[in-house]
PDB file of N, CA, C and O in Angstrom:
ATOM      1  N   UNK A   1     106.879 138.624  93.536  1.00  0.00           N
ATOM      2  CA  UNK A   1     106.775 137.730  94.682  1.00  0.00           C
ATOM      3  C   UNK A   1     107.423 136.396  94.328  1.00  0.00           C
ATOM      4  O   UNK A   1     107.035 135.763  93.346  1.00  0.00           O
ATOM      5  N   UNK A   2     108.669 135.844  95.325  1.00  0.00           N
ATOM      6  CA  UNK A   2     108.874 134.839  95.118  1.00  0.00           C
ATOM      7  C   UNK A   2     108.053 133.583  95.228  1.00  0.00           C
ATOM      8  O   UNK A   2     107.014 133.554  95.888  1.00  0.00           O
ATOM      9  N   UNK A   3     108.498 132.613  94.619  1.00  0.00           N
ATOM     10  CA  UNK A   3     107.471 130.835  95.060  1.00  0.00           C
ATOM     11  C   UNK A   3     107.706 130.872  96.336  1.00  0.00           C
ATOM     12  O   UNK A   3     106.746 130.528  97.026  1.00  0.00           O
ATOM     13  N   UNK A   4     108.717 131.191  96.926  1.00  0.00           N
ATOM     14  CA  UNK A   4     108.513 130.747  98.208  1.00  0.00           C
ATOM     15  C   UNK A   4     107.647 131.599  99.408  1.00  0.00           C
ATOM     16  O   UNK A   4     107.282 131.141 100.490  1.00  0.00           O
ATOM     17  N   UNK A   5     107.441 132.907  98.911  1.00  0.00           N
ATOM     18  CA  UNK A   5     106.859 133.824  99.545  1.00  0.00           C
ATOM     19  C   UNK A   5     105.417 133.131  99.242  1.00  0.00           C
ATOM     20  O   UNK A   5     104.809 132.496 100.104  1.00  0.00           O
ATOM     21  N   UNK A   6     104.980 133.312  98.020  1.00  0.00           N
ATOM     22  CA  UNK A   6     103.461 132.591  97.550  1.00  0.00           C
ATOM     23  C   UNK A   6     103.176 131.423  98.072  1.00  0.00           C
ATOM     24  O   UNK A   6     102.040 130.978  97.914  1.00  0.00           O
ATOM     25  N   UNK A   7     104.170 130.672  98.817  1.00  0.00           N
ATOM     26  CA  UNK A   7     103.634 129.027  99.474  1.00  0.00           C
ATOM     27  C   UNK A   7     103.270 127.943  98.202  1.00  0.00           C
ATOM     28  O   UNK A   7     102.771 126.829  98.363  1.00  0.00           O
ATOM     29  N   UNK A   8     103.658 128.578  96.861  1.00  0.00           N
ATOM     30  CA  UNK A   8     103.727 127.621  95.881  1.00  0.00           C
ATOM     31  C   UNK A   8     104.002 126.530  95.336  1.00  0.00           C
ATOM     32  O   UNK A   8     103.449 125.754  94.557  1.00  0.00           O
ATOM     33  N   UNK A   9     106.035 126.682  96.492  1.00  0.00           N
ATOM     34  CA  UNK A   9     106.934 125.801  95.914  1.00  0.00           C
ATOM     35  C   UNK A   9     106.528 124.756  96.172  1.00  0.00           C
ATOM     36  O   UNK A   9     105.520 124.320  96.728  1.00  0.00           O
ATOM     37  N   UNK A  10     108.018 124.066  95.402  1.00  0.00           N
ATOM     38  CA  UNK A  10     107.396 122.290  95.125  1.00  0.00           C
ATOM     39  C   UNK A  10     107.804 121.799  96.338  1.00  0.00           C
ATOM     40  O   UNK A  10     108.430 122.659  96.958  1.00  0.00           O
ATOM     41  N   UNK A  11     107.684 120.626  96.999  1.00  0.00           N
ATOM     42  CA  UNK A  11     108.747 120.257  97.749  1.00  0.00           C
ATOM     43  C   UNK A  11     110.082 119.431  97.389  1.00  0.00           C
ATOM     44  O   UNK A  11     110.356 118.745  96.404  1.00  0.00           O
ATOM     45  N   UNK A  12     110.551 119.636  98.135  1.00  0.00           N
ATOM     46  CA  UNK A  12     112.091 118.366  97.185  1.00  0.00           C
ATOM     47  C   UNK A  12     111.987 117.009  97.439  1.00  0.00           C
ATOM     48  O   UNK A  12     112.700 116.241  96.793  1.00  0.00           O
ATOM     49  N   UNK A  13     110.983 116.453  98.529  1.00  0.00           N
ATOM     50  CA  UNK A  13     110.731 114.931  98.449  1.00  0.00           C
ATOM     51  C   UNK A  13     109.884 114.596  97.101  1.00  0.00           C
ATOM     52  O   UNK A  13     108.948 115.101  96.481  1.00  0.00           O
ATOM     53  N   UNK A  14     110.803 113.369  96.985  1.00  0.00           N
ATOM     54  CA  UNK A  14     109.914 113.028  95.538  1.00  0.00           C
ATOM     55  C   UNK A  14     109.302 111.884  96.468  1.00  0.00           C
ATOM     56  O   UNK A  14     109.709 111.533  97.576  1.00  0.00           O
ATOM     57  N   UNK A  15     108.002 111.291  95.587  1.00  0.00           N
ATOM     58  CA  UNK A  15     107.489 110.028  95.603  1.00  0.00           C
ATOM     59  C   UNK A  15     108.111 108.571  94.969  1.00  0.00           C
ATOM     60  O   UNK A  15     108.484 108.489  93.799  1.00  0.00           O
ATOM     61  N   UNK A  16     108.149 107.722  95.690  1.00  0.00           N
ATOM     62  CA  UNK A  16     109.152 106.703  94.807  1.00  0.00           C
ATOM     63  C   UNK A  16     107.809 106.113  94.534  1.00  0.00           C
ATOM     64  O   UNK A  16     106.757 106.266  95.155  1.00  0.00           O
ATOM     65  N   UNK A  17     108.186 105.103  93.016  1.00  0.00           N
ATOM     66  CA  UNK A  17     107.566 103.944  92.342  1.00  0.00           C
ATOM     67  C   UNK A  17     106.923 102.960  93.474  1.00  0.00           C
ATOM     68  O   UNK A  17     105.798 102.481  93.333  1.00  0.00           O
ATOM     69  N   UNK A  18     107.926 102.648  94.861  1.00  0.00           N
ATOM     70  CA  UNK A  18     106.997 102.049  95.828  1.00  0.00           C
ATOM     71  C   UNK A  18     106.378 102.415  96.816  1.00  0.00           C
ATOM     72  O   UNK A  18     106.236 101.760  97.849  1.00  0.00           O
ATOM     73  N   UNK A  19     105.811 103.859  96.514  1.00  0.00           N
ATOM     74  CA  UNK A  19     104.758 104.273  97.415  1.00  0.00           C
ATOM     75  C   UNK A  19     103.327 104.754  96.770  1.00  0.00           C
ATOM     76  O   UNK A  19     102.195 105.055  97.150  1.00  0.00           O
ATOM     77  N   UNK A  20     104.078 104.638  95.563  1.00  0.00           N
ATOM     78  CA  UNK A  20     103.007 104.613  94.064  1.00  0.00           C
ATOM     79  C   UNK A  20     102.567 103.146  93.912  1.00  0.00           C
ATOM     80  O   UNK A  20     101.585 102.776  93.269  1.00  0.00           O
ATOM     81  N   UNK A  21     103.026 102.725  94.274  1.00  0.00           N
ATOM     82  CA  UNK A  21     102.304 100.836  93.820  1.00  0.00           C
ATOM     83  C   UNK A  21     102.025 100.497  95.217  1.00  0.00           C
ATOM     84  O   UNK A  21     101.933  99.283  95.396  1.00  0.00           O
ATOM     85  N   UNK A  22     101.902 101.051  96.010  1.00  0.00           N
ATOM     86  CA  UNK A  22     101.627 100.658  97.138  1.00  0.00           C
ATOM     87  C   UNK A  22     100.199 101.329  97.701  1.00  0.00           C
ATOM     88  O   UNK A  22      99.677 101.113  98.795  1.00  0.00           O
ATOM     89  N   UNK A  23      99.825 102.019  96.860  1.00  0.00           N
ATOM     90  CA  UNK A  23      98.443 102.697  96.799  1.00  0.00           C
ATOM     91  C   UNK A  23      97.873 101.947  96.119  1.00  0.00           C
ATOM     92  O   UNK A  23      98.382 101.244  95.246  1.00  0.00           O
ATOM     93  N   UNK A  24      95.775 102.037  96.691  1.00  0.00           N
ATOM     94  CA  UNK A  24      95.078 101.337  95.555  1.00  0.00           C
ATOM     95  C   UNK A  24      95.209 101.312  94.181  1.00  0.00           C
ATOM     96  O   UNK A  24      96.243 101.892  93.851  1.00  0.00           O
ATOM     97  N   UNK A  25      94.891 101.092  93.706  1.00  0.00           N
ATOM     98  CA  UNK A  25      95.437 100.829  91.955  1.00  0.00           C
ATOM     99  C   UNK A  25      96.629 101.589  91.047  1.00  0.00           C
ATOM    100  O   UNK A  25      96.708 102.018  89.896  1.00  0.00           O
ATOM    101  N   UNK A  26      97.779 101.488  92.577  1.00  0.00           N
ATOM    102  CA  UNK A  26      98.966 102.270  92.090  1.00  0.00           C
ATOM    103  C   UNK A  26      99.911 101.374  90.690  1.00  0.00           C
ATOM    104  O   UNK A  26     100.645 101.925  89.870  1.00  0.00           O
ATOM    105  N   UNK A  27      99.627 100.057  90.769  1.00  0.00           N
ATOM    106  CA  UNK A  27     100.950  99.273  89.732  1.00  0.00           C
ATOM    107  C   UNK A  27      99.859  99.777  88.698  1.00  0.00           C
ATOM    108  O   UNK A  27     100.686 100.468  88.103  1.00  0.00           O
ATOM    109  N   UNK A  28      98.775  99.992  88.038  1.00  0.00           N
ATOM    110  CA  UNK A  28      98.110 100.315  86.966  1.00  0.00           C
ATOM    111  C   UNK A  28      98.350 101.814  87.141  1.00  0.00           C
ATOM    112  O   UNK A  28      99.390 102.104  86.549  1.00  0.00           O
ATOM    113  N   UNK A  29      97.911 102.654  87.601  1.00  0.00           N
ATOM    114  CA  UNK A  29      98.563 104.055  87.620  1.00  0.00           C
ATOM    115  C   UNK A  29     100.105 103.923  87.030  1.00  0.00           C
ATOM    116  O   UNK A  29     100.347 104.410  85.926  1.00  0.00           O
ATOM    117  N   UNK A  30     100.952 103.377  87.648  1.00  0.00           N
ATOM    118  CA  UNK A  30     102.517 103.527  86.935  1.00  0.00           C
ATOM    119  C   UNK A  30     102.370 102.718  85.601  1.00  0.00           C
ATOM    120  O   UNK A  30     103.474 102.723  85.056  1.00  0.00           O
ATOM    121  N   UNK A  31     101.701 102.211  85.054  1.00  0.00           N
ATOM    122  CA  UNK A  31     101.392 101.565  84.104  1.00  0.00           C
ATOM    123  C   UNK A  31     101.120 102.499  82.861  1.00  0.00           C
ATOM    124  O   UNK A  31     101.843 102.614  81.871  1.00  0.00           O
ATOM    125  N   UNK A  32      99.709 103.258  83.164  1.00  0.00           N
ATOM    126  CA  UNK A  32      99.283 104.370  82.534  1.00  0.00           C
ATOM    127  C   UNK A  32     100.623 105.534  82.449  1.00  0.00           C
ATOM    128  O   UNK A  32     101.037 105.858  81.336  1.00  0.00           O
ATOM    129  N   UNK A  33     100.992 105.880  83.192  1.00  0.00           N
ATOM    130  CA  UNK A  33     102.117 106.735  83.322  1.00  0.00           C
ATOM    131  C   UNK A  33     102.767 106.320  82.672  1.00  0.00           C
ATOM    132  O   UNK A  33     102.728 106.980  81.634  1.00  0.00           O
ATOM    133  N   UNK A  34     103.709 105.221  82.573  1.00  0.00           N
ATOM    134  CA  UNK A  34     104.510 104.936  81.453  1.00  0.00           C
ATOM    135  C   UNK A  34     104.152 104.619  80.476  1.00  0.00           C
ATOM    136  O   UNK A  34     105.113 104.156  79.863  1.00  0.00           O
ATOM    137  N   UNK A  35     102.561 104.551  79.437  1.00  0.00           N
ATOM    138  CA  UNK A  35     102.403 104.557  78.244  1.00  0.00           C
ATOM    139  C   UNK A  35     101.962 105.912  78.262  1.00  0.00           C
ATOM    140  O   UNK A  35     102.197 106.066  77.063  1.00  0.00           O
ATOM    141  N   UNK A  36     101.621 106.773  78.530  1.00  0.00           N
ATOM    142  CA  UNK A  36     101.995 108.140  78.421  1.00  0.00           C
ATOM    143  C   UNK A  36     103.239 108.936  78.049  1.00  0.00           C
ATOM    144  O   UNK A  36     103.391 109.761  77.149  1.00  0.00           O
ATOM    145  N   UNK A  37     103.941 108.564  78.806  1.00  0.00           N
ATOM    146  CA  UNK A  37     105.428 108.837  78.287  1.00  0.00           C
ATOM    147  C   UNK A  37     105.679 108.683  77.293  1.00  0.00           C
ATOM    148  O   UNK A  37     106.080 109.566  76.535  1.00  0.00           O
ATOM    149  N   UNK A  38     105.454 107.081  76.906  1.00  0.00           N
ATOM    150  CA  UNK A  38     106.192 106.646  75.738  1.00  0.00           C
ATOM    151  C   UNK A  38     105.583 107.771  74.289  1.00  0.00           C
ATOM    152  O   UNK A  38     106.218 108.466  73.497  1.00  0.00           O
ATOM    153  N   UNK A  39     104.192 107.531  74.442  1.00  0.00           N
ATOM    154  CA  UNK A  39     103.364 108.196  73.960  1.00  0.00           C
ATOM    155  C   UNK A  39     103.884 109.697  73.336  1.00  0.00           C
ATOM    156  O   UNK A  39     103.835 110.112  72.178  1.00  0.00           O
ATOM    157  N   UNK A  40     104.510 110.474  74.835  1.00  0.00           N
ATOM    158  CA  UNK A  40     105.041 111.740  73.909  1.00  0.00           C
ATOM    159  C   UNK A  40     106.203 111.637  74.067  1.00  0.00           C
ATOM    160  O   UNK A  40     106.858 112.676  73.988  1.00  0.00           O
ATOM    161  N   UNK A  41     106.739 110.667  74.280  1.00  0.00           N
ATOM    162  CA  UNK A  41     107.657 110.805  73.300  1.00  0.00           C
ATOM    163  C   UNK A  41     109.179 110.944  74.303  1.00  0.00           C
ATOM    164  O   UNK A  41     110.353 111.112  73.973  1.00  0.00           O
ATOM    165  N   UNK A  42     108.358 110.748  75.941  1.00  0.00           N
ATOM    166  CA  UNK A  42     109.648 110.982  77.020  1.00  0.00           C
ATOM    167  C   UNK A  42     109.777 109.393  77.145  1.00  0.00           C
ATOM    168  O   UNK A  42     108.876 108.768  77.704  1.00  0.00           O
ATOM    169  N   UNK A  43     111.084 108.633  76.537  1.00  0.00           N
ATOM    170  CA  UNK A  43     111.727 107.228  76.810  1.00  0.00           C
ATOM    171  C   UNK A  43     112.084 107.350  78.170  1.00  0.00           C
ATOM    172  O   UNK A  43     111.565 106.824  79.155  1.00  0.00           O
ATOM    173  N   UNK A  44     113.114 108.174  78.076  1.00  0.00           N
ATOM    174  CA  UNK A  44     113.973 107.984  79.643  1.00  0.00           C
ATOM    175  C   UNK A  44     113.084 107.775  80.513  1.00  0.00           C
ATOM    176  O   UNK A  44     113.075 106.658  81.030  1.00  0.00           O
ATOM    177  N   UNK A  45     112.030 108.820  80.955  1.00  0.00           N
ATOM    178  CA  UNK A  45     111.644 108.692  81.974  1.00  0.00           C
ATOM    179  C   UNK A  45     110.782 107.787  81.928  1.00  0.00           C
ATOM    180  O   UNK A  45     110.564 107.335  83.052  1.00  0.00           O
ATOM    181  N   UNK A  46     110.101 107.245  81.009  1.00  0.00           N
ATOM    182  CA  UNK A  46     109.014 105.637  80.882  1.00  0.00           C
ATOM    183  C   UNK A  46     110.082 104.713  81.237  1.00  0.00           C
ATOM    184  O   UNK A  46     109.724 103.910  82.099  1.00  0.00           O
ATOM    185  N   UNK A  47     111.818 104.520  80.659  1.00  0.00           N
ATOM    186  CA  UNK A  47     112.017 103.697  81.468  1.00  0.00           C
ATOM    187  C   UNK A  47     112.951 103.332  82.636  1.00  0.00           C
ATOM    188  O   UNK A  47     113.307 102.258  83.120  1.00  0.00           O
ATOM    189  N   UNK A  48     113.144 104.276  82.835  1.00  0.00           N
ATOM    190  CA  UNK A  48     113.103 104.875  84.493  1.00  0.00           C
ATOM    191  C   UNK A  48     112.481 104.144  85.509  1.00  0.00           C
ATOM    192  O   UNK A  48     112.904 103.482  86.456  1.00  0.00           O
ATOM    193  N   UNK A  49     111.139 104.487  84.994  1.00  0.00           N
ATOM    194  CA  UNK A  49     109.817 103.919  86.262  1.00  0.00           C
ATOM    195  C   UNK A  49     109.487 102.453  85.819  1.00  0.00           C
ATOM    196  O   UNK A  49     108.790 101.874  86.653  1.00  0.00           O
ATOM    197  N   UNK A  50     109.800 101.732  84.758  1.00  0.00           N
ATOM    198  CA  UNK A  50     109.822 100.428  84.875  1.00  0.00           C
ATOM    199  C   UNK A  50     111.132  99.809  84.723  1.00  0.00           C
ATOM    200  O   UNK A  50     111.191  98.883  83.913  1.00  0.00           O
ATOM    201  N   UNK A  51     112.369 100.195  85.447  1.00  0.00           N
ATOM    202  CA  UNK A  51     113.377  99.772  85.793  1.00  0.00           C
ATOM    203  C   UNK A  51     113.162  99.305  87.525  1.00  0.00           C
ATOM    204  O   UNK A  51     113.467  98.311  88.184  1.00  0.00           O
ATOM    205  N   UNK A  52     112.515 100.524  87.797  1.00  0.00           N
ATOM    206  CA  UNK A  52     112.027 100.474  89.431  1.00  0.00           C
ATOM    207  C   UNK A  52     110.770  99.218  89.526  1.00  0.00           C
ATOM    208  O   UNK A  52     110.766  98.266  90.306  1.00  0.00           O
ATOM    209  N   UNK A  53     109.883  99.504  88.628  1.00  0.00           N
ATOM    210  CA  UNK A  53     108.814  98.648  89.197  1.00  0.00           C
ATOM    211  C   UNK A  53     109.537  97.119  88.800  1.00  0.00           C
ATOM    212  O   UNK A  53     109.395  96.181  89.585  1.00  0.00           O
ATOM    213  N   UNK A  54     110.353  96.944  87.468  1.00  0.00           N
ATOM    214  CA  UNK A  54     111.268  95.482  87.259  1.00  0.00           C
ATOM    215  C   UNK A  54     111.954  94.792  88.894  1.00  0.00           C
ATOM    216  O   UNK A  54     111.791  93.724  89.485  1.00  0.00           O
ATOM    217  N   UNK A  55     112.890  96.248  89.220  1.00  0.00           N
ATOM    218  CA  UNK A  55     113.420  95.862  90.804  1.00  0.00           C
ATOM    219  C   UNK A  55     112.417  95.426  91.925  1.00  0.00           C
ATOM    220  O   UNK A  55     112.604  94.461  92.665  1.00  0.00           O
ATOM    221  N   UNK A  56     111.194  96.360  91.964  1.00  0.00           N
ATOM    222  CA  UNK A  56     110.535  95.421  92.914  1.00  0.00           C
ATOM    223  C   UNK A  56     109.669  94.594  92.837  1.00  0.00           C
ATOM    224  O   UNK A  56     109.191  94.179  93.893  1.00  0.00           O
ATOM    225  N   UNK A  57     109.176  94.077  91.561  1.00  0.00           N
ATOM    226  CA  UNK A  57     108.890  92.565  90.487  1.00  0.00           C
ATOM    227  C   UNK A  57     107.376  92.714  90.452  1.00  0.00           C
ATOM    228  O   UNK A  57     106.564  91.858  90.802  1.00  0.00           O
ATOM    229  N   UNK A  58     107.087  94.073  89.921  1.00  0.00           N
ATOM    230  CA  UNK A  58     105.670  94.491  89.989  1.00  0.00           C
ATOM    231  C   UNK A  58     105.041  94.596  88.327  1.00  0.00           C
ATOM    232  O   UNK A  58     103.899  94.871  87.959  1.00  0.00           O
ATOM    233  N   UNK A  59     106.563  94.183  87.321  1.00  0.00           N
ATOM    234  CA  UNK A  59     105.496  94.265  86.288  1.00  0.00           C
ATOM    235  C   UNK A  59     105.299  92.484  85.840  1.00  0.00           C
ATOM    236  O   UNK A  59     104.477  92.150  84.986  1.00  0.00           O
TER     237      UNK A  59
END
């Protein structure tokens, strides 16, 4: 059975950084998220998401 038959799949909209900080205690959520990253060890994507939160002057 495909994902798409199972109703599994992902969708292809992603969530941006400002709909994540735009939720209750979303700039600390992306916060946690990016010392997680760093943590194992994924750079890019830790700084990725505080390139975005730099652009919209949330850290």
């Amino acid at each position: 059975m495909s994902c798409e038959q199972s109703g599994m799949h992902r969708s292809s909209e992603r969530i941006s950084v400002a709909d994540i900080a735009a939720q209750p205690g979303g700039v600390e959520a992306l916060q946690r998220r990016v010392h997680e990253l760093r943590s194992s060890g994924i750079h890019f994507a830790a700084n990725a998401i505080e390139r975005e939160m730099d652009a919209l002057n949330l850290r």
